[in-house]
C-alpha positions in Angstrom: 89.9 34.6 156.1 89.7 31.2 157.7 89.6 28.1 155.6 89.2 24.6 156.0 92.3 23.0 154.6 91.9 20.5 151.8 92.2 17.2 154.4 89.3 18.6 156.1 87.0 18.6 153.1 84.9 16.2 151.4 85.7 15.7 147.9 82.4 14.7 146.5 83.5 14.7 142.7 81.3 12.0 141.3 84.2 11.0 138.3 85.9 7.2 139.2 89.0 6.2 138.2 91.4 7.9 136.4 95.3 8.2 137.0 94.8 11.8 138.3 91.8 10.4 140.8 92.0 12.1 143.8 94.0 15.3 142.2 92.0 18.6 142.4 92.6 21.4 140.1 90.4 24.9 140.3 91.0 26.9 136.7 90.6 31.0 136.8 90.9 30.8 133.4 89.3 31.6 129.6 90.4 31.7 125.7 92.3 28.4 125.2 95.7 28.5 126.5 95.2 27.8 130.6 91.9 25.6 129.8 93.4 23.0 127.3 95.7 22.8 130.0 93.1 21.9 132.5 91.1 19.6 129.8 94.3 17.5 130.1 94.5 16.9 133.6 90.7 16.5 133.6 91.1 13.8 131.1 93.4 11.9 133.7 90.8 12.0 136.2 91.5 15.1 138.3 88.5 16.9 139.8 88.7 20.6 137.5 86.3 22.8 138.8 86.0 26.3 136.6 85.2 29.3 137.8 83.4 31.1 134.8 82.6 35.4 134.1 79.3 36.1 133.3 77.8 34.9 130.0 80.8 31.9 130.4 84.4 32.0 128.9 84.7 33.5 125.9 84.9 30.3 124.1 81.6 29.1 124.7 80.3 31.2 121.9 82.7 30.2 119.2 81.7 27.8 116.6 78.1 26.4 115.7 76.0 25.7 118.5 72.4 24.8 119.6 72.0 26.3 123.0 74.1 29.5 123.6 77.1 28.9 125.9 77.7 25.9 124.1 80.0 26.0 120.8 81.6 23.3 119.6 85.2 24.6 121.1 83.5 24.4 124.2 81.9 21.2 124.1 85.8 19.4 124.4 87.8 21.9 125.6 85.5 22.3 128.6 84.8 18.5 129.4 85.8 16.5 132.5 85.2 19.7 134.2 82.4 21.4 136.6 81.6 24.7 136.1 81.0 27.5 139.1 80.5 31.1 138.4 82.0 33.6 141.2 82.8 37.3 140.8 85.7 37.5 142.0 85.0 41.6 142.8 82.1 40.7 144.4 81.4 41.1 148.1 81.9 36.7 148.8 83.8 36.1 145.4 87.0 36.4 146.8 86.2 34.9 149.5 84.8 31.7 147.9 88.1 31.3 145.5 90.0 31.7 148.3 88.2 28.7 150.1 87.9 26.4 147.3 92.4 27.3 147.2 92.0 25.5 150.4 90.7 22.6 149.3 92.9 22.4 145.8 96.4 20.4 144.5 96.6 22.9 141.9 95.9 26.6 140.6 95.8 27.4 137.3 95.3 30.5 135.6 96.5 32.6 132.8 95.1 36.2 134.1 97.7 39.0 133.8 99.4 39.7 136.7 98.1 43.2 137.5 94.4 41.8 137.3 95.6 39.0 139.6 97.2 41.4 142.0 94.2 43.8 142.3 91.7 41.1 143.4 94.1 39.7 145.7 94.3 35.9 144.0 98.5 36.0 143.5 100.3 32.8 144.1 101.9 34.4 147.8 98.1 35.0 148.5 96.4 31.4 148.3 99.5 29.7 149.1 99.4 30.8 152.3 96.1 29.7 153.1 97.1 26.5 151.5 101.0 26.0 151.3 100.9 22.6 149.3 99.2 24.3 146.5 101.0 23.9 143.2 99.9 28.1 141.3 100.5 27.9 137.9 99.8 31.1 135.6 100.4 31.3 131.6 101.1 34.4 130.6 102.5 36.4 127.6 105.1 37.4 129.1 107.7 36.6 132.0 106.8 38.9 135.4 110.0 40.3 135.7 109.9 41.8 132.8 108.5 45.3 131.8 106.2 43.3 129.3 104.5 41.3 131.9 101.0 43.0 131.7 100.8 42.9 127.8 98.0 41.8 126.2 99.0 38.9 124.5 97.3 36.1 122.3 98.2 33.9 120.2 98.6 35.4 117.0 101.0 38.4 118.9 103.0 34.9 120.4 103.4 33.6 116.9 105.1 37.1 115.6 107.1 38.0 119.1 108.8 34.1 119.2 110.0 34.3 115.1 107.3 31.8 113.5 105.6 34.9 111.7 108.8 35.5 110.4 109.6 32.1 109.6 106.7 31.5 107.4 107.5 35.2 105.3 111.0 33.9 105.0 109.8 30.8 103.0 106.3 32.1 101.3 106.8 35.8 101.1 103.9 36.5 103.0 103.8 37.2 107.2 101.4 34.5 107.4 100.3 32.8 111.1 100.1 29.2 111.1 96.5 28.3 110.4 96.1 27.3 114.0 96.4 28.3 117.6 99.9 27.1 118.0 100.9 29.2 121.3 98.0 28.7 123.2 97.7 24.8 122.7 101.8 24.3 123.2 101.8 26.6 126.1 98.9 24.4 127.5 100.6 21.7 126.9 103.9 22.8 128.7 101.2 24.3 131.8 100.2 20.6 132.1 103.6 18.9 132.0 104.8 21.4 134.6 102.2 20.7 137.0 102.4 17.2 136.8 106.1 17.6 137.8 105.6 19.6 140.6 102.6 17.3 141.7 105.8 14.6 141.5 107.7 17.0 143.6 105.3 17.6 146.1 104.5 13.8 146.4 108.5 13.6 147.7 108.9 16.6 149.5 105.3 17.8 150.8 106.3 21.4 149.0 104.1 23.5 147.3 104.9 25.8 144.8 104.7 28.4 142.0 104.9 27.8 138.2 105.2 30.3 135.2 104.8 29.6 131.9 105.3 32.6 129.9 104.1 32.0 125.9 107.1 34.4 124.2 109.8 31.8 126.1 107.7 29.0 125.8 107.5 29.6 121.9 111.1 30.7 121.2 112.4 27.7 123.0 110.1 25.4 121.1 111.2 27.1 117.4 114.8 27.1 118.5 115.2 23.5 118.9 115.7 23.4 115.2 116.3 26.7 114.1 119.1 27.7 116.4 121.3 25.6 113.8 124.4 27.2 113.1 123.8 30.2 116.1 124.8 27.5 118.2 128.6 27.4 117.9 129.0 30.8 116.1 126.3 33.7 117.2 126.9 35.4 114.4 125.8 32.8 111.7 122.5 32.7 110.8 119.3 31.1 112.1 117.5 28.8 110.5 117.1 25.0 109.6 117.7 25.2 105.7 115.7 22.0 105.2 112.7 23.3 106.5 113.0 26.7 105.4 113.1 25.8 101.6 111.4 27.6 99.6 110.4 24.1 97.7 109.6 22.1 100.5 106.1 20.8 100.2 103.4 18.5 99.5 104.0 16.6 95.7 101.6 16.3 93.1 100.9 12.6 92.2 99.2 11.6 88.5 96.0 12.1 90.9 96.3 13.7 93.8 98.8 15.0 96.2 101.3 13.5 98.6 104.0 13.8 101.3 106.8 11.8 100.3 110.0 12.0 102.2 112.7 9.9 101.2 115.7 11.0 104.7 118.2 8.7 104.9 121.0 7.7 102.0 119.3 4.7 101.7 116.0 6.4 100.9 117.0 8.0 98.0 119.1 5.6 96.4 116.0 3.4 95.8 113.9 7.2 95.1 116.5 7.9 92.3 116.2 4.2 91.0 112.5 3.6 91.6 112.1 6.7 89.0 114.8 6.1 86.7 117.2 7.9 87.5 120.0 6.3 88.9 122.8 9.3 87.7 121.5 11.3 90.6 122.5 8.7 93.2 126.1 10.4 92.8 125.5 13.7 92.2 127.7 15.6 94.9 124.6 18.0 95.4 122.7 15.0 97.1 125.0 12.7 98.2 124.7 13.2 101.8 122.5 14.6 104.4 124.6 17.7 104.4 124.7 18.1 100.4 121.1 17.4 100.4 120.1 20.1 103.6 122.6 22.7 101.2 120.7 22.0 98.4 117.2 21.4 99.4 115.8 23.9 97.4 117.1 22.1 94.4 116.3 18.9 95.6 112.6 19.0 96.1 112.3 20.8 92.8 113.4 18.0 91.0 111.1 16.0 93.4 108.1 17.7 92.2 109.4 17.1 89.1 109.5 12.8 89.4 106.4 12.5 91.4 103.4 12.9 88.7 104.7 10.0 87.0 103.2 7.5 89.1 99.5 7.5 91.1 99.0 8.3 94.8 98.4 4.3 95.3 101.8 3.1 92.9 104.1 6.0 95.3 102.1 4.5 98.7 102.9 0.7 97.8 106.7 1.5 97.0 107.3 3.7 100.1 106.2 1.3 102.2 107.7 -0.9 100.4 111.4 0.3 100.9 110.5 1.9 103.8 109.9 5.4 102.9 108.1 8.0 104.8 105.2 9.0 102.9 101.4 9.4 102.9 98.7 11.7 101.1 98.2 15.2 102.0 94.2 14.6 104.1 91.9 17.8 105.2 90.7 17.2 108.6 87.6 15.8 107.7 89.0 13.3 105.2 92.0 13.0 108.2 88.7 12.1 110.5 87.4 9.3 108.8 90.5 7.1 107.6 90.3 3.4 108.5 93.5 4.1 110.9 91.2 7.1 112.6 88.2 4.9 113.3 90.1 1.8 115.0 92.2 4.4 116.9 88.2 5.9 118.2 89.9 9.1 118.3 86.9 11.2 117.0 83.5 9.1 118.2 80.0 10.5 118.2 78.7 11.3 122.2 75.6 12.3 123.9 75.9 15.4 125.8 72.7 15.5 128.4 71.5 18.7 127.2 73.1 19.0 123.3 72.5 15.8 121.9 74.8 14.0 119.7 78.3 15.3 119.4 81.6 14.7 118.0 84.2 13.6 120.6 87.6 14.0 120.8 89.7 11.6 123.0 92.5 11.5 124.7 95.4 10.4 121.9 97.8 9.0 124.8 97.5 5.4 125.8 98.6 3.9 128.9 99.1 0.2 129.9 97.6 0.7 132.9 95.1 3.6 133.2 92.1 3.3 135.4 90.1 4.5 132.4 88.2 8.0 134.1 84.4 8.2 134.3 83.4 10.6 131.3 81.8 14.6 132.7 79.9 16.3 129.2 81.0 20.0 129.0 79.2 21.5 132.1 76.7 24.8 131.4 77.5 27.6 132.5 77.6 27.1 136.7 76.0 24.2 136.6 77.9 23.2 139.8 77.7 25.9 141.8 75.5 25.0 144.2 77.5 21.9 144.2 80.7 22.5 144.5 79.8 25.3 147.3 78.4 23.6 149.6 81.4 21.1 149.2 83.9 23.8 150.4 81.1 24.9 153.3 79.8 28.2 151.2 76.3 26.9 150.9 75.8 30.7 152.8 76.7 32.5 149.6 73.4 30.6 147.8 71.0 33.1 150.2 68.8 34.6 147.5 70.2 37.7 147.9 73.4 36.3 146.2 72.6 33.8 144.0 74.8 31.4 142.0 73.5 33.2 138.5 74.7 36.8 141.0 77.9 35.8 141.1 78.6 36.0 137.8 82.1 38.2 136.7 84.4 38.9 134.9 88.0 38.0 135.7 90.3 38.6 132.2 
């Protein structure tokens, strides 16, 4: 197919400003992993446009909503975006995917492999119609291995990279952390990668391919800590013994809970005298970090032990204080509306064209200089279509015989 490279095409995006201004990114994408990705480099400004299946990405329907296609997942995970529905099986979908390749920086998706292969959308495939292209794919796991077309999600991430196993170790029970870990790391690590090969490409005019596969992407991530002793001698054991106490957790105050985390020698001299018990100061069980880390188990007993002597508000005012981590244990609602959550506007209300008043969650990162990016509400399903293909010089595929709402399909 012939294509009109991305110099030759208008880009008509209607956002201003932003550090990623000028930066167009096309997501073949659904669940979370690939599109929190996207939501990140949307929040910088680029230009995402989504290419949805029929009925929208599977997230649209999770969580409350007032209009179907729009949950509340959708309504941030989805913003700074434009959405455009194209079947890629269909007679012009691959076709169209492959023209709006031609006008992109970057390519991401987190389709297996196989599916990717059999509708002809690989990285060799739309990198030679557009060789500065930047094709990044999450996956499960790595392509040259005999895993690669696996279903995987992230609850099968969480038990192949050891965290499963990490929480049994401590609580007894194979419990998966009460969020979607994998997929919003992954994402995470999918948007730091682009950005470095949009670097790249800045110096060198090259293109290129990116794989983030979640199993390696996890391990590496749990290891940091964990690899402990494995490092020097493979055939000691994993694990972080401070974290992986069986003790380790939240403290009950004389009215409520608390995180208090007295880390340095320093710290728990004034702990041990600020309770009255100065003796422990020398005890050889915590008289170093290393005494301490071989005796956590112990140690956090005894501070569950201390703690209920004094309120939440008497343990805030003399960790700060003496400068000693610590703060109360929050739910996310409660963790929504602190004084420190409100002046950082992190969660504000919005008005989305079509759903009304919302609850907004912004970009955490600040920058000293940032352009600050026109906000795009979470786009219905194809809302751009039109749009967006008559950009790239498809207004042909509108004829009535095939529609926008026609090209609807599914690529996972």
């Amino acid at each position: 197919m012939t294509t009109e490279t991305k110099d030759q095409v208008s880009q008509s995006d209607s956002r201003a400003g932003g550090l990623l201004a000028g930066i167009r990114v096309i997501e073949f994408a659904s669940v979370i992993m690939a599109p929190y990705a996207t939501q990140q480099l949307g929040d910088l400004g680029a230009d995402v446009i989504k290419i949805e299946p029929p009925g929208g990405d599977m997230t649209r329907g999770m969580g409350a909503h007032r209009h179907p296609g729009m949950g509340g997942a959708t309504l941030n995970l989805n913003r700074n975006k434009r959405s455009v529905v194209i079947d890629a099986k269909a007679p012009h979908g691959r076709e169209a995917i492959e023209a709006l390749a031609a006008t992109a920086d970057v390519f991401v998706t987190n389709v297996r492999p196989d599916a990717m292969e059999r509708l002809g959308l690989t990285a060799d495939v739309l990198r030679e119609i557009n060789p500065r292209l930047i094709y990044a794919r999450g996956q499960g796991f790595r392509s040259d291995s005999p895993l690669r077309d696996r279903a995987a999600y992230d609850d099968i991430i969480q038990a192949a990279s050891g965290l499963v196993s990490l929480n049994h170790q401590v609580s007894g029970e194979p419990y998966f952390v009460p969020t979607v870990l994998a997929d919003k790391i992954c994402g995470m690590q999918i948007a730091q990668s682009v950005l470095a090969a949009l670097v790249y490409r800045d110096r060198t005019g090259e293109g290129q391919s990116i794989e983030v596969p979640m199993v390696d992407t996890m391990l590496a991530f749990n290891l940091v800590e964990h690899l402990a002793a494995a490092t020097l001698d493979p055939e000691a054991p994993f694990g972080y013994r401070r974290a992986l106490s069986t003790t380790r957790k939240a403290q009950r105050t004389a009215d409520g809970w608390m995180c208090i985390l007295p880390y340095n020698d320093r710290n728990w001299r004034d702990f041990f005298t600020f309770v009255d018990r100065t003796e422990l100061i020398d005890d050889p069980r915590f008289r170093s970090m290393s005494t301490r880390a071989d005796n956590a188990d112990d140690l956090y007993r005894l501070v569950a032990e201390l703690t209920p002597s004094r309120t939440s508000a008497q343990w805030q005012e003399f960790c700060d204080r003496v400068s000693i981590p610590a703060g109360p244990v929050l739910d996310l609602k409660a963790a929504t509306e602190t004084d420190y959550a409100h002046a950082g506007g992190l969660v504000v209300d919005a008005e989305h064209p079509t759903e009304g008043t919302y609850r907004l969650v912004a970009n955490p990162v600040h920058y000293s200089v940032d352009p600050n990016p026109t906000m795009r509400h979470c786009p219905s399903i194809g809302e751009h279509t039109a749009e967006v293909l008559t950009e790239i010089g498809c207004a042909a595929m509108l004829a009535p015989s095939e529609s926008a709402t026609d090209m609807n399909g599914a690529h996972r």
